[in-house]
mmCIF entry with sequence, helices, sheets and N, C-alpha, C, O atoms, coordinates in Angstrom:
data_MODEL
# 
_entry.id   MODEL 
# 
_entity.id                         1 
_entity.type                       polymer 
_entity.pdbx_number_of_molecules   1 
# 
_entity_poly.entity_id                      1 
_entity_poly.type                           'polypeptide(L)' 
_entity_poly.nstd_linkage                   no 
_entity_poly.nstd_monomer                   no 
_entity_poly.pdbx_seq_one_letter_code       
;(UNK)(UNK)(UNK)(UNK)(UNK)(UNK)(UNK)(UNK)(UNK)(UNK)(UNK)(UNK)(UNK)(UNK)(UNK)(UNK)
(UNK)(UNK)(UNK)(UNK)(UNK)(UNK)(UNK)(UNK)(UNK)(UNK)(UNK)(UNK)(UNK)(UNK)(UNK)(UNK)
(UNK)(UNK)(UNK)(UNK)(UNK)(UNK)(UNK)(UNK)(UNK)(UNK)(UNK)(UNK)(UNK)(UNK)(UNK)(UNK)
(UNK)(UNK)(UNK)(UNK)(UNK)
;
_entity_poly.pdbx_seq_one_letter_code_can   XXXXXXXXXXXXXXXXXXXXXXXXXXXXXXXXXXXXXXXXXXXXXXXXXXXXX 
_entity_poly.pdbx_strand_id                 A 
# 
loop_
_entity_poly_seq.entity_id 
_entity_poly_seq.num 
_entity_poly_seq.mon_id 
_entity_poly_seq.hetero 
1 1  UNK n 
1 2  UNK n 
1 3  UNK n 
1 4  UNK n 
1 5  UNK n 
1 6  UNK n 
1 7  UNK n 
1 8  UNK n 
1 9  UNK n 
1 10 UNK n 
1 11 UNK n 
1 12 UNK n 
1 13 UNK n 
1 14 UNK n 
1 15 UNK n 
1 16 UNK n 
1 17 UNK n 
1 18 UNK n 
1 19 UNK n 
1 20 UNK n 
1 21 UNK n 
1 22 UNK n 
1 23 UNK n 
1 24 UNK n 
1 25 UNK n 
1 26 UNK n 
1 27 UNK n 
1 28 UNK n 
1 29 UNK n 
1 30 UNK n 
1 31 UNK n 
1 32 UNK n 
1 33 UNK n 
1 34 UNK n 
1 35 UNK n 
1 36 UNK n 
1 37 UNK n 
1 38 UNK n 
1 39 UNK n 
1 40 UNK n 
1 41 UNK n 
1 42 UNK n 
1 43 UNK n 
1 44 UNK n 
1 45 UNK n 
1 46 UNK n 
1 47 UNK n 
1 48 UNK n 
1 49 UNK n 
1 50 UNK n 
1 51 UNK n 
1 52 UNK n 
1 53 UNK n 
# 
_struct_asym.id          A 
_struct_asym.entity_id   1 
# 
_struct_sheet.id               AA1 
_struct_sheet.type             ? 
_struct_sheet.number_strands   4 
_struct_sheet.details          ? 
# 
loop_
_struct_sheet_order.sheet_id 
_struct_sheet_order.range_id_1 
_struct_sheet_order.range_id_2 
_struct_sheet_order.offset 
_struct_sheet_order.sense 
AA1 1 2 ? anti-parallel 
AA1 2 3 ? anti-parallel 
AA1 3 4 ? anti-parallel 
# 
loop_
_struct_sheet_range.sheet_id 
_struct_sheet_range.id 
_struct_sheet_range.beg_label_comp_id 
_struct_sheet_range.beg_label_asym_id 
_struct_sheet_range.beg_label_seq_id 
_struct_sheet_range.pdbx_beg_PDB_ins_code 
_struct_sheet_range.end_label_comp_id 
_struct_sheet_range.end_label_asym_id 
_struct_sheet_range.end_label_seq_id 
_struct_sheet_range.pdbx_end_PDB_ins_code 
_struct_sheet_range.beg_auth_comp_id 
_struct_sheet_range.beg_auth_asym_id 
_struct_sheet_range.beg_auth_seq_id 
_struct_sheet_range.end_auth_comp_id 
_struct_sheet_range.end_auth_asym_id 
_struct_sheet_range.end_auth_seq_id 
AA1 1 UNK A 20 ? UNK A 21 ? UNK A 20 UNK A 21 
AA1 2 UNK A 28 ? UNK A 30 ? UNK A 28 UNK A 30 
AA1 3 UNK A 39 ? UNK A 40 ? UNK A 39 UNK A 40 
AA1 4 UNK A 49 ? UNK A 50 ? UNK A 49 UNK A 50 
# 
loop_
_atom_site.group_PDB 
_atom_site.id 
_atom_site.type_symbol 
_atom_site.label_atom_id 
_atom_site.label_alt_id 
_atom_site.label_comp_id 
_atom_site.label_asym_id 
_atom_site.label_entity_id 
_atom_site.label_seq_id 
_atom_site.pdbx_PDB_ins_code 
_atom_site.Cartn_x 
_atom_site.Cartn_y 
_atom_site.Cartn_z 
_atom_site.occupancy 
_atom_site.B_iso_or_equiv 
_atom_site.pdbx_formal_charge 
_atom_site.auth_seq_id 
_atom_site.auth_comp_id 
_atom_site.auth_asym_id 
_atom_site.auth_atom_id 
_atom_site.pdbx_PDB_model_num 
ATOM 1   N N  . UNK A 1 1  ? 119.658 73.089  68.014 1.00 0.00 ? 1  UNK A N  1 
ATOM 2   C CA . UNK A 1 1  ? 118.890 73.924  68.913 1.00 0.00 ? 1  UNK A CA 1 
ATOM 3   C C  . UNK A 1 1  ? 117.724 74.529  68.137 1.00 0.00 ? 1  UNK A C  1 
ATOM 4   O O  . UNK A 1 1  ? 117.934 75.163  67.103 1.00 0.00 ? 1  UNK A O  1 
ATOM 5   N N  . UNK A 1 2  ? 116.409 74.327  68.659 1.00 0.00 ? 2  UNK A N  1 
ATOM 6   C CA . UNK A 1 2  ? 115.197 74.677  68.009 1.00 0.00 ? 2  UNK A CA 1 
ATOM 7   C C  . UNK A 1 2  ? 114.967 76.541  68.528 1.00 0.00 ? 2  UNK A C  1 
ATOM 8   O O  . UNK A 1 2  ? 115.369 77.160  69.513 1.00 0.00 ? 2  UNK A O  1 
ATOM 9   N N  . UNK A 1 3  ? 114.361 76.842  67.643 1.00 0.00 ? 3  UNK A N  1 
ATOM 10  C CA . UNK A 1 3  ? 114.086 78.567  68.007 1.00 0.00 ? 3  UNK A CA 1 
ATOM 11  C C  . UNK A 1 3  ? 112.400 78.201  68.749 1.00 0.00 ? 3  UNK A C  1 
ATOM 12  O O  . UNK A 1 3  ? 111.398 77.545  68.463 1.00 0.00 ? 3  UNK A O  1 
ATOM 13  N N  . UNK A 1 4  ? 112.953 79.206  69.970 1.00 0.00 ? 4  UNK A N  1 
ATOM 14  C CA . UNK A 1 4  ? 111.501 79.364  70.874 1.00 0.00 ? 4  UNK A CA 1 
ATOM 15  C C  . UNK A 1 4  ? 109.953 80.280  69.887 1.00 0.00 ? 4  UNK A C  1 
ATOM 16  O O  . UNK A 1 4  ? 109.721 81.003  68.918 1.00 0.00 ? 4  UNK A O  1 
ATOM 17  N N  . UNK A 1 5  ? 109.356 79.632  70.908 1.00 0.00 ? 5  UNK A N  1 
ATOM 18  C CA . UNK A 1 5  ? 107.870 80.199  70.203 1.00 0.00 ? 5  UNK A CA 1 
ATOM 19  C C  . UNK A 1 5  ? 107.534 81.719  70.552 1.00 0.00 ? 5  UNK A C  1 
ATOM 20  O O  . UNK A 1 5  ? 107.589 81.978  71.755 1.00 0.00 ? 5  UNK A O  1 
ATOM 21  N N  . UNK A 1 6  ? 107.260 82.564  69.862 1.00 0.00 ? 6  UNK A N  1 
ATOM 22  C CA . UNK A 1 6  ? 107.319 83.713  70.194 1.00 0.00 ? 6  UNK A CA 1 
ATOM 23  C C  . UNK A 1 6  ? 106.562 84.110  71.454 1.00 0.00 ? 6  UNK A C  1 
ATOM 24  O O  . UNK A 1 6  ? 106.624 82.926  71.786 1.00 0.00 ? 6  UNK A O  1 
ATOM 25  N N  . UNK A 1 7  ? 105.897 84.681  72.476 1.00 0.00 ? 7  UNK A N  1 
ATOM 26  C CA . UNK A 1 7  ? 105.516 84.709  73.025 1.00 0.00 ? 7  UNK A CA 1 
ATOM 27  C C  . UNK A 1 7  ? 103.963 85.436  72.878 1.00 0.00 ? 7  UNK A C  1 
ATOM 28  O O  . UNK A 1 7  ? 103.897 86.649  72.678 1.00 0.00 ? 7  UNK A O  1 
ATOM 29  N N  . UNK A 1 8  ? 102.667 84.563  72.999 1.00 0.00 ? 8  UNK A N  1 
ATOM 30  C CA . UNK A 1 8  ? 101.900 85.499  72.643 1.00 0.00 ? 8  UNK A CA 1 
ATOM 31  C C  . UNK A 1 8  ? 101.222 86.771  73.281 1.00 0.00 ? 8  UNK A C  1 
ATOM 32  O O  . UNK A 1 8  ? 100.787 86.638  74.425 1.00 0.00 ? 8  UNK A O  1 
ATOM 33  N N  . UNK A 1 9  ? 101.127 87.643  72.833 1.00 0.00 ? 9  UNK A N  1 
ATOM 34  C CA . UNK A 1 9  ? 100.559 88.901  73.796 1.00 0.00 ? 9  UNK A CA 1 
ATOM 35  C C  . UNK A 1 9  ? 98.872  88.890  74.263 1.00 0.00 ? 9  UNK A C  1 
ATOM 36  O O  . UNK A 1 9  ? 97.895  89.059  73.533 1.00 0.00 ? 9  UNK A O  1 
ATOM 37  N N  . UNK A 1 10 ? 98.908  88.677  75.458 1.00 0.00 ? 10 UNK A N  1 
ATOM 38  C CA . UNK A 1 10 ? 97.299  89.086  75.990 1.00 0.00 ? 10 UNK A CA 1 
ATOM 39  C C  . UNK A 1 10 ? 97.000  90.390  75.625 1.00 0.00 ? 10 UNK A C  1 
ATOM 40  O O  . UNK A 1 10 ? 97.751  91.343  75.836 1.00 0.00 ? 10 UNK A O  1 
ATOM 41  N N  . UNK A 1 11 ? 95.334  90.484  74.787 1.00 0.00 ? 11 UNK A N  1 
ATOM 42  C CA . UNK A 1 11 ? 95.089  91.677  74.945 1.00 0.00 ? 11 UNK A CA 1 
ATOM 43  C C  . UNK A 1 11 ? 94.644  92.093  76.503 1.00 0.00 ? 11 UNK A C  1 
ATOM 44  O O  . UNK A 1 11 ? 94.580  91.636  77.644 1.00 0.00 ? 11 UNK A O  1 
ATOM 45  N N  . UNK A 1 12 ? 94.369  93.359  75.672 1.00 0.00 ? 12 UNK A N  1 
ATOM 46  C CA . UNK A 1 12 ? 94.053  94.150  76.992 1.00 0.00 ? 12 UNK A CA 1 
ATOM 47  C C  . UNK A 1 12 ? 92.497  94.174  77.556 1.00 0.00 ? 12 UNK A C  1 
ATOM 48  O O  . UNK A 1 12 ? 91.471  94.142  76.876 1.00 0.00 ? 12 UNK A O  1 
ATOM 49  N N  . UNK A 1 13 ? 92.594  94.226  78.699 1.00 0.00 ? 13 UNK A N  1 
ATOM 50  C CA . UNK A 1 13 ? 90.413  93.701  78.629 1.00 0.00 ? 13 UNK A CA 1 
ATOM 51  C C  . UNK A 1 13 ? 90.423  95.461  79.689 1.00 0.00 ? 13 UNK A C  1 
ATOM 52  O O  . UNK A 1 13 ? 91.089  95.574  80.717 1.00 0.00 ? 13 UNK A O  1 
ATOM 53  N N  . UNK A 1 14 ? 89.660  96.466  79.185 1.00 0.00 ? 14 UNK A N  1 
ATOM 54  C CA . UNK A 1 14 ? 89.601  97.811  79.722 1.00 0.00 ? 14 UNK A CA 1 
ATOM 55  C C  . UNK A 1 14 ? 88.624  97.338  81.385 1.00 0.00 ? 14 UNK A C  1 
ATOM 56  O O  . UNK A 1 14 ? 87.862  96.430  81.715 1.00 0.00 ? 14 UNK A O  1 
ATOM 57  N N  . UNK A 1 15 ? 89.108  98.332  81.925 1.00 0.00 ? 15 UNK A N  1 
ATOM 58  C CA . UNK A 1 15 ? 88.464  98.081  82.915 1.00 0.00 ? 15 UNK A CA 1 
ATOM 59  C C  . UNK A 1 15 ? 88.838  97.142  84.289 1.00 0.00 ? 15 UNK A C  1 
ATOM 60  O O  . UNK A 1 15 ? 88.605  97.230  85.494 1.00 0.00 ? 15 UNK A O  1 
ATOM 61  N N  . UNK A 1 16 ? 89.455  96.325  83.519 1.00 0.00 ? 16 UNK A N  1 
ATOM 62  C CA . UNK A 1 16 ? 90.339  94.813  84.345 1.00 0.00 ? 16 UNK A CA 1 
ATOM 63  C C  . UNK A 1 16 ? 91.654  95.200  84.661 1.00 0.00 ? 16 UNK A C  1 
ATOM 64  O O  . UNK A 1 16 ? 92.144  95.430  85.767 1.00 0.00 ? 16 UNK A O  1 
ATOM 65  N N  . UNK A 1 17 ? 92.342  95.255  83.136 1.00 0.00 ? 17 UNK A N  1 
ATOM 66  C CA . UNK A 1 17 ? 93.924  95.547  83.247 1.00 0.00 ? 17 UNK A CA 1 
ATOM 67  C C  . UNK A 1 17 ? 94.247  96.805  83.703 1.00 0.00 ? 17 UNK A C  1 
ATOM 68  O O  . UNK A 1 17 ? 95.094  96.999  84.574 1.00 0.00 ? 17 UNK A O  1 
ATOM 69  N N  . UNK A 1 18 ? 93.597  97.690  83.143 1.00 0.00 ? 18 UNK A N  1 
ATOM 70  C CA . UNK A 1 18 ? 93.756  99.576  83.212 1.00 0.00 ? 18 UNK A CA 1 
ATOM 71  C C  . UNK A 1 18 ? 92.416  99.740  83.394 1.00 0.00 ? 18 UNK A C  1 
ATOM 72  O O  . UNK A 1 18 ? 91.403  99.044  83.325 1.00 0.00 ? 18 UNK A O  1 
ATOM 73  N N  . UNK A 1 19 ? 92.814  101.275 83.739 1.00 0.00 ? 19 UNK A N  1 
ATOM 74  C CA . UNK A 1 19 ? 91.479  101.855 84.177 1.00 0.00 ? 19 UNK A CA 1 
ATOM 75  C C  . UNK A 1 19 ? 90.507  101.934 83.004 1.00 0.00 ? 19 UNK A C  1 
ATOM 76  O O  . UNK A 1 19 ? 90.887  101.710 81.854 1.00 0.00 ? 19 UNK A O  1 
ATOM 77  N N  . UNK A 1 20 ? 89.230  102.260 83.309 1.00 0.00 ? 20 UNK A N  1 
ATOM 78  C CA . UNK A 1 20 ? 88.125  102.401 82.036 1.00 0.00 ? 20 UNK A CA 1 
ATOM 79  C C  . UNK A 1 20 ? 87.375  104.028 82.429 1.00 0.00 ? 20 UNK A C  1 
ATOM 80  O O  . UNK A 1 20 ? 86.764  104.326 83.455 1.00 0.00 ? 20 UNK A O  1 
ATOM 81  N N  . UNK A 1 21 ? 87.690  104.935 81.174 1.00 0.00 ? 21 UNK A N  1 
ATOM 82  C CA . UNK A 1 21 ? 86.808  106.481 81.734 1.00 0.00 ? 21 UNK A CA 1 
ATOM 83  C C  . UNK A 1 21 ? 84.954  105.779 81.705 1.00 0.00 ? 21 UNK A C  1 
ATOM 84  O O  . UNK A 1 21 ? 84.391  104.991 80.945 1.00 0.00 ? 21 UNK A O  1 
ATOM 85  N N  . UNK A 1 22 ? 84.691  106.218 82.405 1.00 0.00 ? 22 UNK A N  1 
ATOM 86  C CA . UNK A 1 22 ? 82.995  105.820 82.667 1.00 0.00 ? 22 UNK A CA 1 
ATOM 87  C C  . UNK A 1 22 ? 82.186  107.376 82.446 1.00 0.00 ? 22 UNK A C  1 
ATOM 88  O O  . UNK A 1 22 ? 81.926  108.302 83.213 1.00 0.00 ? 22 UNK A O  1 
ATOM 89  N N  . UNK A 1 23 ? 81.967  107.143 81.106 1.00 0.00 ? 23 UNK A N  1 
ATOM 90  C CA . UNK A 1 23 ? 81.262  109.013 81.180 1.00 0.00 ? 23 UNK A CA 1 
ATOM 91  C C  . UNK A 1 23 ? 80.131  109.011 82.088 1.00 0.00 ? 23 UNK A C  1 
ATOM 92  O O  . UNK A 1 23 ? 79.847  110.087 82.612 1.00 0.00 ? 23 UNK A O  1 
ATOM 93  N N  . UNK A 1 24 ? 79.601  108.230 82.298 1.00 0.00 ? 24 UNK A N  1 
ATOM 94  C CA . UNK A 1 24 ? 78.171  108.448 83.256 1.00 0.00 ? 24 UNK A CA 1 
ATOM 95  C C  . UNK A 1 24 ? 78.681  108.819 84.494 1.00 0.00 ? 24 UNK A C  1 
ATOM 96  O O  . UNK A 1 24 ? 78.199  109.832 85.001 1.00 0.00 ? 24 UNK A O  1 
ATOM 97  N N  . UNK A 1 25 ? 79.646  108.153 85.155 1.00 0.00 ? 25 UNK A N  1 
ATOM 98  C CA . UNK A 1 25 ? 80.004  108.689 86.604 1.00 0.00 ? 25 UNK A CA 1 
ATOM 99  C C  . UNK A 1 25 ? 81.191  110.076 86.598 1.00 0.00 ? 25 UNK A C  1 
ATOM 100 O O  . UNK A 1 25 ? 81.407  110.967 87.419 1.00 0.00 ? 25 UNK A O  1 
ATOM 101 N N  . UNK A 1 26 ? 81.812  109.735 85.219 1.00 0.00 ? 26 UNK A N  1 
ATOM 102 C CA . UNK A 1 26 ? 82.633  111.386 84.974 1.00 0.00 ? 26 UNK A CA 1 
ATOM 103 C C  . UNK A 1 26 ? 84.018  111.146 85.783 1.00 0.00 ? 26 UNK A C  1 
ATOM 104 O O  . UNK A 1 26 ? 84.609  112.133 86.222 1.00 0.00 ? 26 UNK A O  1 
ATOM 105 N N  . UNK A 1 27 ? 84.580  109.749 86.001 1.00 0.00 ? 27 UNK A N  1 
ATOM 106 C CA . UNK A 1 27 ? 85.811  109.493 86.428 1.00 0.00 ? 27 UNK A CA 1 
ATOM 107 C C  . UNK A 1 27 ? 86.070  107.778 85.853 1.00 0.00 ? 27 UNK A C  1 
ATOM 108 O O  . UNK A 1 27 ? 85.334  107.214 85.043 1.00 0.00 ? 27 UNK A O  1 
ATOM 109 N N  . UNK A 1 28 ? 87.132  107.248 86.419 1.00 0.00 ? 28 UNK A N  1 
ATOM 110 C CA . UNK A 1 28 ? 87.546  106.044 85.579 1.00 0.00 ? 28 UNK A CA 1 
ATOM 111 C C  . UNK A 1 28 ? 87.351  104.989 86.784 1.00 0.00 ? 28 UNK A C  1 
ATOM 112 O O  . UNK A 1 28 ? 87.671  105.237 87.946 1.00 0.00 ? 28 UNK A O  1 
ATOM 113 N N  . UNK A 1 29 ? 86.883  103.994 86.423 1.00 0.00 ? 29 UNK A N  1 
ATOM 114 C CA . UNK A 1 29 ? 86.698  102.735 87.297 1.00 0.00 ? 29 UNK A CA 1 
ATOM 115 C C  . UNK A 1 29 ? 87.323  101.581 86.265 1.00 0.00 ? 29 UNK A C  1 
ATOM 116 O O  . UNK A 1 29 ? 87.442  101.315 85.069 1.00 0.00 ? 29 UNK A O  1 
ATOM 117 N N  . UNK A 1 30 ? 87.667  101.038 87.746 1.00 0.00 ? 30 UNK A N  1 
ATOM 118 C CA . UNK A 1 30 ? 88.436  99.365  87.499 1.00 0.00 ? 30 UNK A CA 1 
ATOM 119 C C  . UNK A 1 30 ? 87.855  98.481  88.289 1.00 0.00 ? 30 UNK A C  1 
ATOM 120 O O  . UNK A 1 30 ? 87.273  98.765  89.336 1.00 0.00 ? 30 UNK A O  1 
ATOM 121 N N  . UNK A 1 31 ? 88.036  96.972  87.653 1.00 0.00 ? 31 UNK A N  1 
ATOM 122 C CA . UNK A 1 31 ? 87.479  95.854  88.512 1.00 0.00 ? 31 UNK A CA 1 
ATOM 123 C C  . UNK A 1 31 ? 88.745  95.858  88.970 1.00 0.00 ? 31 UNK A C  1 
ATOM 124 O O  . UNK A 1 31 ? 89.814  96.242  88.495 1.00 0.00 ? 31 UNK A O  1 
ATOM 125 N N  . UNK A 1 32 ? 88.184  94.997  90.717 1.00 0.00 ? 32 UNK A N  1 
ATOM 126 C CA . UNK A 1 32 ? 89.298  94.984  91.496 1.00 0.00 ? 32 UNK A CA 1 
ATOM 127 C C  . UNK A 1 32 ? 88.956  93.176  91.914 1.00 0.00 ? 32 UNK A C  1 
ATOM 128 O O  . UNK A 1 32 ? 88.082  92.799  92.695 1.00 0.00 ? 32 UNK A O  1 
ATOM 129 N N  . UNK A 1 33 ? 89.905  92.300  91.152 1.00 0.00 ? 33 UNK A N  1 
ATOM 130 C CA . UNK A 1 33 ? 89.665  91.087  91.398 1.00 0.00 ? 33 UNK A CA 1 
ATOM 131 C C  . UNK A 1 33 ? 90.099  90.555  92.827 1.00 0.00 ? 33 UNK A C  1 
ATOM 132 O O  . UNK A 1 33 ? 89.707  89.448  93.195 1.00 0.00 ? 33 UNK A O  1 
ATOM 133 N N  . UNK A 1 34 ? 90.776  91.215  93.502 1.00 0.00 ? 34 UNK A N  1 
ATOM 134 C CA . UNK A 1 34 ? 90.993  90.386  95.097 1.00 0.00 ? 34 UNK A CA 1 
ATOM 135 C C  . UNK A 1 34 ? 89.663  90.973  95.979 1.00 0.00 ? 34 UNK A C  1 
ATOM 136 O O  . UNK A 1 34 ? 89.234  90.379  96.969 1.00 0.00 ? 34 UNK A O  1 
ATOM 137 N N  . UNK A 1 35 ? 89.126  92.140  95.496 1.00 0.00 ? 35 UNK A N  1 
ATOM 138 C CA . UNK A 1 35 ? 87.988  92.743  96.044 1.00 0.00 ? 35 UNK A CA 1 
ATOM 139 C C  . UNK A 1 35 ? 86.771  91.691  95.848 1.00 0.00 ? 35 UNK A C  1 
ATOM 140 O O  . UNK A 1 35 ? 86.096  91.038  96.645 1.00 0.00 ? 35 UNK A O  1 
ATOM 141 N N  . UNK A 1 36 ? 86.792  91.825  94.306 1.00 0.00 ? 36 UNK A N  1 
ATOM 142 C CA . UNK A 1 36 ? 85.752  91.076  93.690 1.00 0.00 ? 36 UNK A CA 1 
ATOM 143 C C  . UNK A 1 36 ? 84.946  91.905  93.277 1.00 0.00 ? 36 UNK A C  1 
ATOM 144 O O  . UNK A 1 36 ? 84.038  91.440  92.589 1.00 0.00 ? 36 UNK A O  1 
ATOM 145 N N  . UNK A 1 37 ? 84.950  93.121  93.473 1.00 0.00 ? 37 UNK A N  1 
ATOM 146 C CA . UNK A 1 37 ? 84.104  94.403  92.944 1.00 0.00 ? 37 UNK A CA 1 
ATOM 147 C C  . UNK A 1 37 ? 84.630  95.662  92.184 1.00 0.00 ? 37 UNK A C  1 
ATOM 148 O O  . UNK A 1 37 ? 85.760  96.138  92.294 1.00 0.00 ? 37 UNK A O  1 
ATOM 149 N N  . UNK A 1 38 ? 83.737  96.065  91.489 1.00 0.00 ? 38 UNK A N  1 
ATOM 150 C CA . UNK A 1 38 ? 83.920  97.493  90.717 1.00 0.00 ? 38 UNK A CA 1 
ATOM 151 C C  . UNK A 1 38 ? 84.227  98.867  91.888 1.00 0.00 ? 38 UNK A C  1 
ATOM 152 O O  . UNK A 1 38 ? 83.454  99.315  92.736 1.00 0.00 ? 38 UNK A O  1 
ATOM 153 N N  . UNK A 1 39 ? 85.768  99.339  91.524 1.00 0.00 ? 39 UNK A N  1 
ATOM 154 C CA . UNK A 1 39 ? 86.190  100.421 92.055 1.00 0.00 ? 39 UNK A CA 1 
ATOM 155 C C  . UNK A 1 39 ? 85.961  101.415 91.140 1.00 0.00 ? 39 UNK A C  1 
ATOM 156 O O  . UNK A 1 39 ? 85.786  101.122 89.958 1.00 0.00 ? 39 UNK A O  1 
ATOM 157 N N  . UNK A 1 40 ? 85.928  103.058 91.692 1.00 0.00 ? 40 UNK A N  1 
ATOM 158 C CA . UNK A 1 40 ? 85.918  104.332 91.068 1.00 0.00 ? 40 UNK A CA 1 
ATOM 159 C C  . UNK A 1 40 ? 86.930  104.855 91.656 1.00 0.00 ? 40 UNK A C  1 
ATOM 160 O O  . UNK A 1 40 ? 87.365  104.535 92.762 1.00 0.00 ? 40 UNK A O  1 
ATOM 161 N N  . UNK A 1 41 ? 87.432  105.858 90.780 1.00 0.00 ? 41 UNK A N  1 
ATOM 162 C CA . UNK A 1 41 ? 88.926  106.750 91.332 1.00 0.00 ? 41 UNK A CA 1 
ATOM 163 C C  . UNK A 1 41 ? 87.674  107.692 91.993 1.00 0.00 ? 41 UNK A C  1 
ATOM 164 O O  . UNK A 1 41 ? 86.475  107.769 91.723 1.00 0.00 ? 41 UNK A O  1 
ATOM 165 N N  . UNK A 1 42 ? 88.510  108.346 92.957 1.00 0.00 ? 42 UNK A N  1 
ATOM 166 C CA . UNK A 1 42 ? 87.674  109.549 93.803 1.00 0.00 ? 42 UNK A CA 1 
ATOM 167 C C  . UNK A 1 42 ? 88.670  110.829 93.882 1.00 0.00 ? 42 UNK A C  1 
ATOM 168 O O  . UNK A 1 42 ? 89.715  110.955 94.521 1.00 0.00 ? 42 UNK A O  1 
ATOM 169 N N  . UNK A 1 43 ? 88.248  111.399 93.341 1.00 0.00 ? 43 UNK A N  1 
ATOM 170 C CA . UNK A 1 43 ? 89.225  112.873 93.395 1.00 0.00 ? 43 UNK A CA 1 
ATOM 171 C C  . UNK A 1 43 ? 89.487  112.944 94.946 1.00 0.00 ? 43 UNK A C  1 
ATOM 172 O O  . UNK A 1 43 ? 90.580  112.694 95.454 1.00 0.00 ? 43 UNK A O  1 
ATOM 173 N N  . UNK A 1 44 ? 88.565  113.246 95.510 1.00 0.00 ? 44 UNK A N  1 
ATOM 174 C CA . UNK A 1 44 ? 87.853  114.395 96.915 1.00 0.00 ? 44 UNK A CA 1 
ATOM 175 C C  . UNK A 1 44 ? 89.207  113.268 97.722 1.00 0.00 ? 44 UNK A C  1 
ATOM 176 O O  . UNK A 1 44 ? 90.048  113.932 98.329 1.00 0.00 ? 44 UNK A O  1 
ATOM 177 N N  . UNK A 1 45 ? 89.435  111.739 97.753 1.00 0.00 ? 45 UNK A N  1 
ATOM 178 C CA . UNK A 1 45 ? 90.476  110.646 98.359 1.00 0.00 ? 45 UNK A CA 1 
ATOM 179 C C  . UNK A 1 45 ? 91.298  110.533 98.312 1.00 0.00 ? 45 UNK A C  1 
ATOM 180 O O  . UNK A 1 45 ? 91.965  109.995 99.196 1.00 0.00 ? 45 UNK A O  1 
ATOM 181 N N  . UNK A 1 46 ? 91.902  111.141 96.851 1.00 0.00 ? 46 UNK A N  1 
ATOM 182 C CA . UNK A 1 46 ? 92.834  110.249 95.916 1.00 0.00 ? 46 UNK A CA 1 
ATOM 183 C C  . UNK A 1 46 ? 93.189  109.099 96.117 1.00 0.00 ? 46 UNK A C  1 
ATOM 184 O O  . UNK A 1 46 ? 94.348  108.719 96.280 1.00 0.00 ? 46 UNK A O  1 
ATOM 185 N N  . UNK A 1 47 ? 91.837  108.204 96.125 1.00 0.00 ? 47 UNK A N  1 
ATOM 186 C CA . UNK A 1 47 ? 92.222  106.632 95.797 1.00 0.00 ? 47 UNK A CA 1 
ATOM 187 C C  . UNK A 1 47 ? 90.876  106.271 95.383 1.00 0.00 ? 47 UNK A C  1 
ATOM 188 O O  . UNK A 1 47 ? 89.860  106.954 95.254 1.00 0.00 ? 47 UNK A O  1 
ATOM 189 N N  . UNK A 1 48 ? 91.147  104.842 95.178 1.00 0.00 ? 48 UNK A N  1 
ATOM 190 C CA . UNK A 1 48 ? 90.064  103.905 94.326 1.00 0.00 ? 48 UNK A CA 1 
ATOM 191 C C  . UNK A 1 48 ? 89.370  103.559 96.054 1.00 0.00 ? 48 UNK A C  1 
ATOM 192 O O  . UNK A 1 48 ? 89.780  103.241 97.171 1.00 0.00 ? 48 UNK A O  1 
ATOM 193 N N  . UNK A 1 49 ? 87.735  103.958 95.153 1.00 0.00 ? 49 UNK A N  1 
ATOM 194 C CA . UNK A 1 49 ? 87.068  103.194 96.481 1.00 0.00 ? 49 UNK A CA 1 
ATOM 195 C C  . UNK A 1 49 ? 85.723  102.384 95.901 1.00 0.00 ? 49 UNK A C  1 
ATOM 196 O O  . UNK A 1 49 ? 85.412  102.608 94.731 1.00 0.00 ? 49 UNK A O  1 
ATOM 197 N N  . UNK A 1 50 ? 85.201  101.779 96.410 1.00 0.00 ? 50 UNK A N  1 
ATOM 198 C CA . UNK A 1 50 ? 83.848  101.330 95.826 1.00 0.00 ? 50 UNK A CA 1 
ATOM 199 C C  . UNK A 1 50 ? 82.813  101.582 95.137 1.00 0.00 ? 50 UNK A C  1 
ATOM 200 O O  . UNK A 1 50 ? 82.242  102.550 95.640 1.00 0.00 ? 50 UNK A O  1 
ATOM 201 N N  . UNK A 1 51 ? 82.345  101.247 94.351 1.00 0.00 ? 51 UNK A N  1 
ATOM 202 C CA . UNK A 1 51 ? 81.236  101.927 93.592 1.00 0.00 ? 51 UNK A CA 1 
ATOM 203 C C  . UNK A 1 51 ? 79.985  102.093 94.442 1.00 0.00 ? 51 UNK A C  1 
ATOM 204 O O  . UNK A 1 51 ? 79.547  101.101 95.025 1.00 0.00 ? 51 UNK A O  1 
ATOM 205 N N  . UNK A 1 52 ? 79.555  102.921 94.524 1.00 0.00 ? 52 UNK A N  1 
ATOM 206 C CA . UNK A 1 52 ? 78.191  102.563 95.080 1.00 0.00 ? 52 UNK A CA 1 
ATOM 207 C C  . UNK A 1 52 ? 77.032  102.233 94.640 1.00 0.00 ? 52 UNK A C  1 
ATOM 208 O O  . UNK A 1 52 ? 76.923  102.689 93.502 1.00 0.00 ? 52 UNK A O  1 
ATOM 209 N N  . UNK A 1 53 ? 76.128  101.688 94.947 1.00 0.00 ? 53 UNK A N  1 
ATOM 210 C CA . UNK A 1 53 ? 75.144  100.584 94.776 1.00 0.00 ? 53 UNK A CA 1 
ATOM 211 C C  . UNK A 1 53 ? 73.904  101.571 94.379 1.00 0.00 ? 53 UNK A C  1 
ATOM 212 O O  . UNK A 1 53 ? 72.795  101.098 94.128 1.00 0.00 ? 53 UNK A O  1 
# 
């Protein structure tokens, strides 16, 4: 019996995987790949909504 290959670890890409703090907008945004676009957390919502343009 052969020993398995360890498994390798993906890094982490900020922004994609976890959130990213964005000092210019002063809250944390994530890409949202089923969206296809850049979300911002919104206090005033409490949820992720679109960036605006």
């Amino acid at each position: 019996m052969s020993a398995q290959p360890a498994a390798e670890a993906t890094p982490s890409r900020p922004g994609v995987d976890a959130p990213q703090w964005d000092p210019a907008r002063n809250t944390y945004i994530q890409w949202d790949p089923e969206l296809g676009e850049w979300m911002e957390w919104s206090e005033a919502a409490g949820r992720w909504i679109p960036i605006s343009q």
